[in-house]
C-alpha positions as CSV (number, residue, x, y, z in Angstrom):
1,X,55.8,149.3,128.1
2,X,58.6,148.4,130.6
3,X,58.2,145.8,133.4
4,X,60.2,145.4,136.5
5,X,61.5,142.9,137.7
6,X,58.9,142.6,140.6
7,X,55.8,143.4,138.3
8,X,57.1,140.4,136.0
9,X,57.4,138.2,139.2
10,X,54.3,138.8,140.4
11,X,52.3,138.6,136.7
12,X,54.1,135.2,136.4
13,X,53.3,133.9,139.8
14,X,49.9,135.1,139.8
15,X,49.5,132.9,136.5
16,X,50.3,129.8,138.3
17,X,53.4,129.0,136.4
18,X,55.2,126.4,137.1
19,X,59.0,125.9,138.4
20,X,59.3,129.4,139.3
21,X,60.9,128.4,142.8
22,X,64.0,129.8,140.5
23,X,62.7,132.9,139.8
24,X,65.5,135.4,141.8
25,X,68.1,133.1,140.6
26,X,67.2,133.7,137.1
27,X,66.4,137.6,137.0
28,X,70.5,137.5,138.7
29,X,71.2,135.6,136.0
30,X,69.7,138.1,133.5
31,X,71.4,140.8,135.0
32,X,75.0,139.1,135.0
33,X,74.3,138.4,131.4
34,X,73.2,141.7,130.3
35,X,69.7,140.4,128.9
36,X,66.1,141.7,129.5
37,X,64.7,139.7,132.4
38,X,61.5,139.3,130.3
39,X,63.3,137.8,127.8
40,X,65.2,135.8,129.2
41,X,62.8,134.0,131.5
42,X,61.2,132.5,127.6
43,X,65.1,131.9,126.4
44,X,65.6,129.6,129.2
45,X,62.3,128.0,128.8
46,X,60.6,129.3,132.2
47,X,57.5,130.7,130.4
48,X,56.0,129.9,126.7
49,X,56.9,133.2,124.6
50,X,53.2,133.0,123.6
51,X,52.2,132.4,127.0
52,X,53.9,135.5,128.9
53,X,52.7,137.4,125.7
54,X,49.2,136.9,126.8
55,X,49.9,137.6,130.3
56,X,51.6,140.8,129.7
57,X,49.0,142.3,127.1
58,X,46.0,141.5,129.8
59,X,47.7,143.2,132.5
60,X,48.3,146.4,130.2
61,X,44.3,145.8,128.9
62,X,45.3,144.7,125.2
63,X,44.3,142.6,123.0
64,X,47.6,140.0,122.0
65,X,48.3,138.3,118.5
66,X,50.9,135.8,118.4
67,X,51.4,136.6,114.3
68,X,53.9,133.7,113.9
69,X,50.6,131.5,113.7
70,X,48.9,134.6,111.2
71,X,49.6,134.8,107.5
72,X,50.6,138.3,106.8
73,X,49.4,139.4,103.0
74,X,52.8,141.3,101.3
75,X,51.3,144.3,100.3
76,X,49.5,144.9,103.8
77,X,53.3,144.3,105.4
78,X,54.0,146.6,103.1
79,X,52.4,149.6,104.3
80,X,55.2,149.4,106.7
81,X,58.8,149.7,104.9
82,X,60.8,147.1,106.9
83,X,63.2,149.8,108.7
84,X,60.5,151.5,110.7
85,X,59.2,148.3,111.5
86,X,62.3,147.3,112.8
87,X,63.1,150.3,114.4
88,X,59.9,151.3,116.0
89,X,58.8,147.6,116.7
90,X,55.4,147.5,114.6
91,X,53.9,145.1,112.1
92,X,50.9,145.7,110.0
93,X,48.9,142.3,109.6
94,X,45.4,143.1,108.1
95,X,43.3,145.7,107.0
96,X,39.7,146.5,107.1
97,X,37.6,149.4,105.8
98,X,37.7,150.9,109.0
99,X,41.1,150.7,110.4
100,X,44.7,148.7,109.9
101,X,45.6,146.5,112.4
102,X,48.9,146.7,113.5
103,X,51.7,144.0,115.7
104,X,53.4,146.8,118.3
105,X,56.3,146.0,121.1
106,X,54.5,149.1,122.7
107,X,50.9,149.6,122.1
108,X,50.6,152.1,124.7
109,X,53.4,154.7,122.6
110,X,50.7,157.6,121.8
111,X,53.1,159.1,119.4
112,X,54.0,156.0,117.1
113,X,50.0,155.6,116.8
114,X,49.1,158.8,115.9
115,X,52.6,158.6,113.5
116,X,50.9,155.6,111.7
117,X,47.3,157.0,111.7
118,X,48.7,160.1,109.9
119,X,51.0,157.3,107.3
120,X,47.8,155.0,106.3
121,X,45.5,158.0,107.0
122,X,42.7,155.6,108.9
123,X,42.6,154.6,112.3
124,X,45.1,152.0,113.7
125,X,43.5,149.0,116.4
126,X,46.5,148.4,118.4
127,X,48.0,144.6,119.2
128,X,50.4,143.6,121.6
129,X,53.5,141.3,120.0
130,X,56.6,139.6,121.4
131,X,59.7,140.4,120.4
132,X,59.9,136.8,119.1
133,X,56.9,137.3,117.1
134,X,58.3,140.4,115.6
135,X,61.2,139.2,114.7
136,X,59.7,136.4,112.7
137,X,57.2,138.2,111.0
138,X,60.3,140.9,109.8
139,X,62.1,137.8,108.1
140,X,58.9,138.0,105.6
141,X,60.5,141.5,104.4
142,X,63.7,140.2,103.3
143,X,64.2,140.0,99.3
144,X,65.3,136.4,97.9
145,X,68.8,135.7,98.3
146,X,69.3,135.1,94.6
147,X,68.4,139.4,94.2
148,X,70.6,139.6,96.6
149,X,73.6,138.0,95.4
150,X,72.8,139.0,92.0
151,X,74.1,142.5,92.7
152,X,76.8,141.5,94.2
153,X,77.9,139.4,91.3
154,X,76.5,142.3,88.7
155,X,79.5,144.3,90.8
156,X,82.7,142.0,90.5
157,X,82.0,141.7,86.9
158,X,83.9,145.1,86.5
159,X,87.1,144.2,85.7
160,X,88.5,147.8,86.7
161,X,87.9,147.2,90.8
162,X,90.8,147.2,92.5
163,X,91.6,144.1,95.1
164,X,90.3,145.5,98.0
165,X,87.1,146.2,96.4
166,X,86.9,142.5,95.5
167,X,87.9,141.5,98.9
168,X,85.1,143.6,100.4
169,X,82.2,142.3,98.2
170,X,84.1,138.4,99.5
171,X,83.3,139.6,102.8
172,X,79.8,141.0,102.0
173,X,79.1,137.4,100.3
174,X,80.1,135.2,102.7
175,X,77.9,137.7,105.6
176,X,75.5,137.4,102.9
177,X,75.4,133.9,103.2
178,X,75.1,133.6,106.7
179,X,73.1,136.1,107.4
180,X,70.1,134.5,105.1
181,X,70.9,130.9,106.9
182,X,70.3,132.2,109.9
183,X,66.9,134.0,109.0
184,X,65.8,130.8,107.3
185,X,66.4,129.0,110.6
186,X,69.1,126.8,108.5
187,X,71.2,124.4,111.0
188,X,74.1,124.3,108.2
189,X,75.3,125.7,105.5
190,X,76.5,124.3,102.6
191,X,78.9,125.5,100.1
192,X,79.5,122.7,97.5
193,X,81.7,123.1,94.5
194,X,81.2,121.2,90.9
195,X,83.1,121.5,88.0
196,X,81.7,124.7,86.3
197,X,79.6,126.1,89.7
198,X,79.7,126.0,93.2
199,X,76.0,125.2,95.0
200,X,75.1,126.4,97.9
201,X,72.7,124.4,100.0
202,X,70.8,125.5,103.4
203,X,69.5,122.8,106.1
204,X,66.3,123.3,107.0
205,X,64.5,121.4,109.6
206,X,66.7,118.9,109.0
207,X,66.6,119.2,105.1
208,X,68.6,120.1,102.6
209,X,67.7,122.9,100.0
210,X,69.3,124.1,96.4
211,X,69.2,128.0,97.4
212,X,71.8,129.5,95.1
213,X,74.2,128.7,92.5
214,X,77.6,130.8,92.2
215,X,80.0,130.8,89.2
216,X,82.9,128.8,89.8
217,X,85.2,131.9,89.4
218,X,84.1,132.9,92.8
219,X,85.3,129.8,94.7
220,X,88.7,131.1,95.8
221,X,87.3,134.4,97.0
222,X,84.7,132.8,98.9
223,X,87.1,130.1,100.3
224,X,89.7,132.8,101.3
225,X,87.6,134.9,103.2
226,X,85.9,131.9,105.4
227,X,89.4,130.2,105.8
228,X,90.3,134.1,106.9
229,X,87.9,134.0,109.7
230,X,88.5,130.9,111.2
231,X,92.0,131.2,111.1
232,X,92.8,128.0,108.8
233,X,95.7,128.0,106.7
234,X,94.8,130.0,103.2
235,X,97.4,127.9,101.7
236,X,96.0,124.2,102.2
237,X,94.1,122.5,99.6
238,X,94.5,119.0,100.4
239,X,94.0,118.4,103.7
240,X,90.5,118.5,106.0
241,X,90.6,121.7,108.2
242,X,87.8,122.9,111.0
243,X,87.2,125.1,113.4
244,X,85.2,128.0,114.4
245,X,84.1,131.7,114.8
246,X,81.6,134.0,115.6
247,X,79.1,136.2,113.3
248,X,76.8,139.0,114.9
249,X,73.1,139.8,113.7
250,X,71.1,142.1,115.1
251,X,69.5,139.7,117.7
252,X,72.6,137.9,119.0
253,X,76.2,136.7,118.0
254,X,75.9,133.1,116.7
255,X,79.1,130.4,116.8
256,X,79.6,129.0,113.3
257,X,81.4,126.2,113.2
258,X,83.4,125.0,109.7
259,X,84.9,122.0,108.2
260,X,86.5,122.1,105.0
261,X,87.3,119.0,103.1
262,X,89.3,118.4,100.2
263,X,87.0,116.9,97.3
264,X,87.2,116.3,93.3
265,X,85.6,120.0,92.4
266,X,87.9,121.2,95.0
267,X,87.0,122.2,98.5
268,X,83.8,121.5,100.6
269,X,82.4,123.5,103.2
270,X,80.2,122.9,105.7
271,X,78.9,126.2,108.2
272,X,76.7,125.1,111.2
273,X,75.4,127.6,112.7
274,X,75.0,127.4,116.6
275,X,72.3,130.0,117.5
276,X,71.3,130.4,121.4
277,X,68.1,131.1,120.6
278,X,67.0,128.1,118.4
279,X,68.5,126.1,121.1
280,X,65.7,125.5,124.7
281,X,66.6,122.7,126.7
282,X,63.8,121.7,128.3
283,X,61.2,118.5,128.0
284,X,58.3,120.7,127.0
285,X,59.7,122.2,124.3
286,X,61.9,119.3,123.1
287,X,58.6,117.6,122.6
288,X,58.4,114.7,125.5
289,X,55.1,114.0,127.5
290,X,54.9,114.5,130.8
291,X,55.1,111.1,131.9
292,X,58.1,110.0,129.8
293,X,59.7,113.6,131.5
294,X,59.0,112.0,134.8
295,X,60.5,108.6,133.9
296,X,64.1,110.6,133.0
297,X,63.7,112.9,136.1
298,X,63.1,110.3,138.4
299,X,66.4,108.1,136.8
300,X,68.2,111.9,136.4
301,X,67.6,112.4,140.5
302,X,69.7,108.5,141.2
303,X,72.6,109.3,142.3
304,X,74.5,106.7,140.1
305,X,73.9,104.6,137.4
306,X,73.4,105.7,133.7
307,X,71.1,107.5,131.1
308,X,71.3,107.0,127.9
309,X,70.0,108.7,124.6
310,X,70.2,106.6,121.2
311,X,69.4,108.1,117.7
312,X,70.9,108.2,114.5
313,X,73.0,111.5,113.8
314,X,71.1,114.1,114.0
315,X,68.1,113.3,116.1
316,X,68.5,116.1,119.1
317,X,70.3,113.5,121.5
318,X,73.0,115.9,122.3
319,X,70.3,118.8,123.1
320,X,68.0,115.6,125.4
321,X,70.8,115.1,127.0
322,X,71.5,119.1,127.9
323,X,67.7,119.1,129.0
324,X,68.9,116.8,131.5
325,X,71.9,118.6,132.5
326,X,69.4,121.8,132.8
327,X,67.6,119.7,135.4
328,X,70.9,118.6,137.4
329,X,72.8,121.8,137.0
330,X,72.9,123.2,140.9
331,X,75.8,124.2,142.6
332,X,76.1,121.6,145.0
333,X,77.7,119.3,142.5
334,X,80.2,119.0,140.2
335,X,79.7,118.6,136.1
336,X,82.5,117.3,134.1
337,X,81.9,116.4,130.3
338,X,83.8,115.0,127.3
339,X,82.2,115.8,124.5
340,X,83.5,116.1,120.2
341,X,82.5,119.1,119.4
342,X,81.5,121.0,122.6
343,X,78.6,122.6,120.8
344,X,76.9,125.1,123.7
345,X,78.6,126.6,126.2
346,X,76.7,126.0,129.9
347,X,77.6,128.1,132.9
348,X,78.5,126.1,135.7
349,X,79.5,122.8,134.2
350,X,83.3,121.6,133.5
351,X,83.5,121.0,129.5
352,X,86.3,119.3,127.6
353,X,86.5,119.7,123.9
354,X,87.7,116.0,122.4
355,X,91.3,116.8,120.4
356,X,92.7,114.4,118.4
357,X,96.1,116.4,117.9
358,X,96.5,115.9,121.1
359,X,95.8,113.0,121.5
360,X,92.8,113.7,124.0
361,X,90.3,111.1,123.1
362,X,86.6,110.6,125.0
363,X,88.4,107.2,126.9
364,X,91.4,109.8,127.8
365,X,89.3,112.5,128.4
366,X,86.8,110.7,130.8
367,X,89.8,109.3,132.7
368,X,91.3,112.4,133.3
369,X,87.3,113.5,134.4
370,X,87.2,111.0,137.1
371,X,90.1,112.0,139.1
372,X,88.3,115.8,139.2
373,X,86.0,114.3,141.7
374,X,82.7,114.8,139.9
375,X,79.6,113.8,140.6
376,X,77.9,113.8,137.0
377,X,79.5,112.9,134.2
378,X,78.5,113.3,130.4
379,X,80.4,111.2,127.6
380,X,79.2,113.1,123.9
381,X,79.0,109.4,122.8
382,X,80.5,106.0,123.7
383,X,82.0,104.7,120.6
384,X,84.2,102.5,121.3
385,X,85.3,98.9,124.2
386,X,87.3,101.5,126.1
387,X,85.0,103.8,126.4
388,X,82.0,101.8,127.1
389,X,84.1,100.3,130.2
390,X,85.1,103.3,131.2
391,X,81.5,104.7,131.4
392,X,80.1,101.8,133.5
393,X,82.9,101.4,135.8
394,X,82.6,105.1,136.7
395,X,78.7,104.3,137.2
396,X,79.6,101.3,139.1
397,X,81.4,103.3,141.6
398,X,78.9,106.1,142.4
399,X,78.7,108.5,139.6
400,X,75.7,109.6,137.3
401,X,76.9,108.8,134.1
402,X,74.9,111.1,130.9
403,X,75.8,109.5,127.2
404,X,74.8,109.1,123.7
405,X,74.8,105.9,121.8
406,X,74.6,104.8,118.1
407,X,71.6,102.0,118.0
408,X,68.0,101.9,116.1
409,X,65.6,102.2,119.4
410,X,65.8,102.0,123.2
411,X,65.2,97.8,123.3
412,X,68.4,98.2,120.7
413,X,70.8,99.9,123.1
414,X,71.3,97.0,125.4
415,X,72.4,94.4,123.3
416,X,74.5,97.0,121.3
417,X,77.0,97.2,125.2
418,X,76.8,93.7,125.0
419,X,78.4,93.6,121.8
420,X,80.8,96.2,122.8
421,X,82.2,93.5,126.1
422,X,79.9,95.4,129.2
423,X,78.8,92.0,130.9
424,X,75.5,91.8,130.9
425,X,75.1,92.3,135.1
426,X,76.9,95.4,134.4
427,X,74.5,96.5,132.0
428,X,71.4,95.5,133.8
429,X,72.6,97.3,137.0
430,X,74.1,100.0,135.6
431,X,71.6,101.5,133.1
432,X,68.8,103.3,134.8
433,X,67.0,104.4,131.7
434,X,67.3,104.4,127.7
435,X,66.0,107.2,125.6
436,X,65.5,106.7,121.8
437,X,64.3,109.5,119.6
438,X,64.2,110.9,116.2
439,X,63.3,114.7,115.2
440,X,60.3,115.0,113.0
441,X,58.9,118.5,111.3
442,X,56.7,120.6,112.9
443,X,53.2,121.4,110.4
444,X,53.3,125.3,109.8
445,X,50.9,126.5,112.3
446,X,50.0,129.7,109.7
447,X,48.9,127.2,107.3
448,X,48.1,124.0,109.1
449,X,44.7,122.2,107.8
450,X,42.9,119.3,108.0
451,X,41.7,116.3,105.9
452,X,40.7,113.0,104.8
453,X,43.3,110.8,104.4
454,X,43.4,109.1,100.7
455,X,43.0,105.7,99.5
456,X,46.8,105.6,99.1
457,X,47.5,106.8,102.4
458,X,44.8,104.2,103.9
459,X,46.4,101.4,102.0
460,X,49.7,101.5,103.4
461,X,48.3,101.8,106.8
462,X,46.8,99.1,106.6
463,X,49.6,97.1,104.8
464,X,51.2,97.6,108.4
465,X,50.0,95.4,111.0
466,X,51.5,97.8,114.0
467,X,50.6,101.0,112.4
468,X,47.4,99.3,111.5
469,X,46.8,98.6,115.2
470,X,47.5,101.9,116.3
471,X,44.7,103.4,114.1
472,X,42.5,100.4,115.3
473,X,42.9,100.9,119.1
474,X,41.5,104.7,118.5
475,X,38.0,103.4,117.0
476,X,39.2,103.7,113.3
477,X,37.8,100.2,111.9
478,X,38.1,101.6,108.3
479,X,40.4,104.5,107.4
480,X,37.7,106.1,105.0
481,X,37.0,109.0,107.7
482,X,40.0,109.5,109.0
483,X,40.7,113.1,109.3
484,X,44.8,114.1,109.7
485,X,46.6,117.1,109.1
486,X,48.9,118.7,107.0
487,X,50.2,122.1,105.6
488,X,49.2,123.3,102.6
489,X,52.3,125.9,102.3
490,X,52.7,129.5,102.3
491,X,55.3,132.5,102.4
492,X,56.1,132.2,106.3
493,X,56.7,128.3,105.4
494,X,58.6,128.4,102.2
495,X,55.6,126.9,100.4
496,X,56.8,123.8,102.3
497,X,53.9,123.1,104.8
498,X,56.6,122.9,108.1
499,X,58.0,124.8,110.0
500,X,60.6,123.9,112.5
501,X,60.9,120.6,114.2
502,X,60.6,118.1,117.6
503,X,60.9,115.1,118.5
504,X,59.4,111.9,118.7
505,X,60.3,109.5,121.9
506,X,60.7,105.9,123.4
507,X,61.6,106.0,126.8
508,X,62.4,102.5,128.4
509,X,62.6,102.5,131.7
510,X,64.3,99.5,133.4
511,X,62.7,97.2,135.3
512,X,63.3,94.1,137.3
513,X,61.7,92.0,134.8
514,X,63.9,94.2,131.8
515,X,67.4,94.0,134.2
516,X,66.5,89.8,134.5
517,X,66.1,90.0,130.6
518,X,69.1,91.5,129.9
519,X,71.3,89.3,132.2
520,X,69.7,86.9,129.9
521,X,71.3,88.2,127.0
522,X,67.8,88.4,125.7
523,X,66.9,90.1,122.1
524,X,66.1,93.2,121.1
525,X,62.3,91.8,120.6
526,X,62.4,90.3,123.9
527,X,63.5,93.5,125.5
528,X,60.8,95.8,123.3
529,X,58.2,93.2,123.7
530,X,59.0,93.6,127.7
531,X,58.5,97.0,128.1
532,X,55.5,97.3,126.3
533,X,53.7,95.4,128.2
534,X,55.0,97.5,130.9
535,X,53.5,100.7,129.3
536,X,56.2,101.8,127.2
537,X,55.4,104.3,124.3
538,X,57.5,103.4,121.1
539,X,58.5,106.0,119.1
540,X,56.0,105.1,116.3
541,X,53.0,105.6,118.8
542,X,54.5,108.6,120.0
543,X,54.5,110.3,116.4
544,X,51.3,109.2,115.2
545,X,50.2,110.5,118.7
546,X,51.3,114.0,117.5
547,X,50.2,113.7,113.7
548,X,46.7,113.1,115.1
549,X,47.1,116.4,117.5
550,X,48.0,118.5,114.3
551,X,51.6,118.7,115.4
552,X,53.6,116.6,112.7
553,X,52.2,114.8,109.2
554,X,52.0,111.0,108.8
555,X,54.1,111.0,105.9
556,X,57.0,112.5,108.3
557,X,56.4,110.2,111.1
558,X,57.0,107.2,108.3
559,X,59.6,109.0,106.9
560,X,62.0,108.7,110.6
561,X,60.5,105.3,111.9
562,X,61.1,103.8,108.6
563,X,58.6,101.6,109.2
C-alpha cells in the first residue's frame, strides 16, 4: 500500500488538517533526507501518527487499530515468531473462534494473508497499523535483558577464549546495553560500579530503574570498549571524560552522549541516548493548551524582547524552547545559539557547542553571536551576571532573545534577574513572556482505568487549601465521589501504570500591570498573585487539569509541584 506524494497531500488536505501551508516544503524536505514522506510528515509533528493512520486505512476501505492503546496476550503474539513479524510487517493481537486478527503495514498484500491463513489454518480479519504502532507492539517480543546477558556471561566464563573473543562479547554487551535502553524508551543509561558489582540502571520517563547487575570482573571490559567508541583516553582513571558517538538500530542511528567520572568503586558512566524520534517539537505534543500556545506564539512573532523557560533540570525546557525555534525557523532570518551540550541538530539554524577547553563560555559565545548579525538568538541557559547582561542588552537593541533559567515557577523568574544585577526597567521591558514547567508521566493508555479516590487521597486534598480549591471550583464539595484515573499496569507498561511523559505549564504573560510590578521590585507572590487574576494557569491547575482528563495521576502531579 504505497502513497504518493500527491495522494498523501490530498488525503491530508481533504481531512482539514491544520498548518499544512508547508506541505511542498516538507515532502522536499523528505526527499533531501532520504525519509518516507508519510513518515515524516508525523516525525515533524504535521499529522498525529494515530490520526493519518485512520485517514489512510479509510481511503484504502480498512478497518485501523492503533495497538499501542491494545494489550496484546503473549501467546496470541506468539503465533507470530518475531522475525516474520518484523520482516513482513504483521502483528497478531486477538483471536476468536472464527478467525485471528492480525496488525498489517499492508492489508491489501493477498499473498501474506493467504501465507498466514495457511500458518494459523483459520481465517485472518485484516487491520491496518502504522509503522509506529508496529514497532512498539515488536518491543513486547524481546526476552528480558537479564536472559540476555546471562549468555553472554555463561560465555566469558571459559577461561580458554582467546582476547579477541573476549573483546567481541565487550562489544556485544555494551550494544546489548544500548540496544535494550533504547527499546525501553530509556533517556540514560547508567552504568554504576560498587565494590563487588557494577549496577546498571535505565531512566525511564524520567525514572531510574535497577535492570541488571554485572560482576565486577567485567568493569574494565565494559569501560574499554565504551571509552573505545568515543574516543576517550583508555588510560585515564582519574579524571572526568565526555563525549559522544553514534549507535544504529534498525529504525534510525541514535547520538549517545557519555560522561565518565572518576568515583570510590571506580568509574561512573552515564549514556544518554538522543533518539530523533522520541524527540517532536511541537506545543501539541509537548502538552500545552491552545491558549497558552497562542500566548508564546504571539510573544515568539515580537521582533525583540525575551522568552523565557524556567524548570528544574530536567523538565523539557530545552525541547519548549526548540518548539519555539520550530515556529521561527524560516529562511528569512538568521538563528544563532549557544548552548552546553548542543543536544539536536536543526537544519537551518547557526549552533555553537559551549567548550570550556577553549575557553568558549555562553557570555563569550553569545558575544561572538552578536557580531553574526542575527536576528534570533538562543542562550541554553543564563547562569551567570555576565550572561544575564549580555542577554538583555542584546534584547534591548532589537534581537529576539530564546533562554532557559534555573527558578521554582514563572512569578520566580523575575526576581531571580533581579538578583543576578538586570535593573528592574530592563527586566520589565525586556521580558515578553515566562514559561515554567515540569514533565509529569503519561498513564499507560493499554491499561488506563478509573476510580474513586480513597480516604487517604481525599485527606490530603483537602489538607491543601489551593488544591482543595481547585477540586471545589469543579462542583466537588466532598471528595467521596470523586472519580480519577490511574494505571493498573501491564506488559506494554512494565507493570508500572505509565508510559511516556508531558508536561505540565504556567505561562505568564507580561502585562502592564506585571511590567509596573516588577519595576517595583515586587515579590514573587505579588507577581503570581497578579497574573492570576489576569487568567493565568499555574502549573498545579494545569496538572490536575490533565489528571481529571485521564492523562497523568494525582499522585504524579503532587509528586513535580511539590505541593
Amino acid at each position: 500500500m504505497q502513497l504518493s506524494k500527491d495522494q498523501l497531500k490530498m488525503l491530508m488536505f481533504g481531512a482539514n488538517l491544520p498548518n499544512l501551508d508547508s506541505f511542498d516544503d516538507v515532502a522536499k524536505e523528505a526527499e533531501s533526507l532520504g525519509v518516507p514522506l508519510v513518515e515524516h510528515v508525523v516525525n515533524i509533528g504535521l499529522v498525529e501518527d494515530e490520526q493519518l493512520g485512520q485517514i489512510i486505512a479509510n481511503y484504502f476501505n480498512f478497518d485501523y487499530i492503533d495497538l499501542r492503546k491494545k494489550s496484546v496476550d503473549t501467546e496470541v503474539l506468539q503465533l507470530i515468531p518475531e522475525v516474520v513479524a518484523r520482516s513482513m510487517g504483521a502483528i497478531a493481537f486477538a483471536r476468536t473462534k472464527d478467525h485471528v486478527q492480525v496488525g498489517m503495514i499492508d492489508p491489501s498484500n493477498l499473498e501474506m494473508r493467504h501465507f498466514l491463513e495457511k500458518r494459523f489454518e483459520q481465517d485472518v480479519k485484516p487491520f491496518f497499523i502504522t509503522k509506529e504502532s508496529l514497532r512498539d507492539v515488536l518491543t513486547q517480543y524481546k526476552g528480558s535483558i537479564k536472559e540476555a546477558f546471562e549468555a553472554l556471561l555463561l560465555k566469558l566464563q571459559d577461561k580458554s577464549l582467546s582476547r579477541d573473543v573476549r573483546d567481541n562479547t565487550a562489544i556485544k554487551i555494551v550494544d546489548m546495553l544500548i540496544q535494550y535502553g533504547y527499546d525501553s524508551k530509556a533517556s540514560d543509561i547508567h552504568v554504576e560500579p560498587y565494590r563487588n558489582k557494577i549496577v546498571v540502571r535505565f531512566r525511564i520517563d524520567g525514572v531510574l530503574h535497577d535492570v541488571l547487575e554485572i560482576p565486577k570482573s567485567l568493569s574494565e571490559l565494559i569501560l574499554t570498549r565504551i571509552k573505545v567508541l568515543v574516543k576517550m583516553r583508555t588510560d585515564e582513571h582519574r579524571a572526568a571524560q565526555d563525549g559522544k558517538f553514534q549507535f544504529k538500530t534498525q529504525e534510525e542511528v541514535v547520538d549517545v552522549r557519555v560522561s565518565i567520572v572518576p568515583v570510590t568503586g571506580g568509574e561512573n558512566i552515564v549514556m544518554r541516548l538522543l533518539s530523533s524520534k522520541s524527540r517532536r517539537f511541537d506545543f501539541h505534543t509537548i502538552g500545552m493548551w491552545m491558549n497558552d500556545h497562542a500566548k508564546v506564539e504571539a510573544a515568539a512573532k515580537k521582533p525583540h524582547g525575551m522568552i523565557l523557560v524556567t524548570g528544574p533540570t530536567g523538565s523539557g525546557k530545552t525541547t519548549t524552547i526548540y518548539a519555539v525555534l520550530k515556529i521561527l525557523n524560516r529562511r528569512e532570518v538568521h538563528i544563532s545559539t549557544i548552548e552546553d551540550p548542543v543536544e539536536y541538530d536543526i537544519e537551518g539554524i547557526s549552533q555553537i557547542q559551549v567548550n570550556e577547553r577553549t575557553n568558549l563560555t555562553f557570555a563569550k559565545g553569545l558575544r561572538a553571536i552578536v557580531r553574526q548579525d542575527p536576528d534570533i538568538i538562543m542562550v541554553g541557559e543564563i547562569r551567570d551576571e555576565e550572561t544575564s547582561g549580555i542577554a538583555v542588552e542584546s534584547a534591548m537593541t532589537g534581537h529576539l532573545v530564546l533562554s532557559t533559567l534555573h527558578a521554582n515557577d514563572s512569578a520566580a523568574t523575575l526576581p531571580r534577574l533581579l538578583d543576578m544585577g538586570i535593573e528592574p526597567f530592563l527586566v520589565a521591558s525586556t521580558v515578553n513572556v515566562v514559561i515554567a514547567q515540569r514533565l509529569v508521566r503519561k498513564i499507560c493508555e493499554r491499561c488506563r482505568a478509573s476510580y474513586i479516590i480513597s480516604e487517604k487521597e481525599a485527606k490530603m486534598v483537602e489538607a491543601e487549601p489551593g488544591l482543595y480549591k481547585l477540586f471545589t471550583d469543579r462542583g466537588f464539595k466532598k471528595l467521596t465521589h470523586v472519580r480519577m484515573y490511574k494505571g493498573n499496569g501491564c506488559n506494554a507498561c512494565g507493570n508500572t501504570g505509565y508510559a511516556g511523559r508531558v508536561g505540565i505549564f504556567e505561562v505568564m504573560l507580561l502585562s502592564d500591570k506585571l511590567r509596573d510590578l516588577v519595576v517595583k521590585r515586587a515579590s514573587r507572590d505579588e507577581l503570581m498573585k497578579a497574573a492570576e487574576e489576569e487568567g493565568m494557569t499555574t502549573m498545579l491547575e494545569d496538572g490536575v487539569r490533565k489528571a481529571f482528563m485521564g492523562i497523568t495521576t494525582l499522585e504524579e502531579v503532587l509528586r513535580v509541584t511539590k505541593v
